[in-house]
N, C-alpha and C positions, 0 to 999 in steps of 0.2 A: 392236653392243653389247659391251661389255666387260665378261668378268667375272670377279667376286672369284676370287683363288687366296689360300687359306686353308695357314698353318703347320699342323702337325699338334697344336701349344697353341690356336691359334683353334677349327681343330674339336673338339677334347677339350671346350673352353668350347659351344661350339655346339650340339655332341652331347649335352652333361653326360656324357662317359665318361672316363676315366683317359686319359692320354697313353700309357701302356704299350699299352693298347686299340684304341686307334688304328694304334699302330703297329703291334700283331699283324696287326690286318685287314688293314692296307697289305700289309703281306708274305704273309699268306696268300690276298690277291686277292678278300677277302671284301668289300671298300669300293674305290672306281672313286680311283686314286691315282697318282701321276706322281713316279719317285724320278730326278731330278738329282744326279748323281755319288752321294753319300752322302744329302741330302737330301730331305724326302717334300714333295711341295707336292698341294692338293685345293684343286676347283674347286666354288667352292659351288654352281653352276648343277648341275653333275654327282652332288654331295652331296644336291642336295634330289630332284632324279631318281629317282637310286635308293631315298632315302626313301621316298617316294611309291611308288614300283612294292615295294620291301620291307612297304610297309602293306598295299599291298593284296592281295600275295600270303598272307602271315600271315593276310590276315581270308578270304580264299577258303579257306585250309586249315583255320582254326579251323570256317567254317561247312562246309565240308564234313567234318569229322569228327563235327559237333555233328549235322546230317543223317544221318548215317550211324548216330548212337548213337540218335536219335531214330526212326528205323527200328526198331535191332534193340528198342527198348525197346517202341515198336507192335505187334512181332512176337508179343514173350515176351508181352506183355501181354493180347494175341488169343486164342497159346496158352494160356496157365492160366486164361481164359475157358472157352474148350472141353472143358481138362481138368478145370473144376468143375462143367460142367454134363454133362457125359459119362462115363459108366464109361469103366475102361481097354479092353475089351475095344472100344471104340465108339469111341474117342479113335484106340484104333494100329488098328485095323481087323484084318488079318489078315497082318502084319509076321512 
């Protein structure tokens, strides 16, 4: 199988990102990229890869901070339960 190798104006188009953008990534090793002499060339097969594993890590991180906030909001929520049905003295016990 043969596959596409994309300019860095095809990916810009592809991405919908600035060509500056592209190129940053390229150089900062942020996007999977292959520089000939002075030239950047990207493999769309390689482009949509990392896409793909860049979604789905974003969405593991977004739900586990969204888990995490949902926790502590359970928590507090618990507490100022107990702290309106409880005196302080009964709430912190003997702190």
């Amino acid at each position: 199988m043969v596959t596409k190798v994309m300019t860095a104006e095809e990916l810009a188009e592809y991405l919908q990102f600035s060509r500056a953008t592209i190129y940053k990534m390229a150089r900062e090793g942020h996007i999977p990229a292959i520089k000939f002499e002075n030239v950047w060339r990207f493999s769309k097969d390689a482009i949509d890869i990392w896409l793909k594993n860049s979604s789905e890590e974003n969405f593991k991180g977004s739900l586990e901070k969204s888990i995490g906030t949902l926790e502590t909001v359970e928590f507090r929520t618990f507490e100022l339960r107990l702290r309106s049905n409880l005196s302080k003295e009964a709430f912190y016990g003997s702190l």
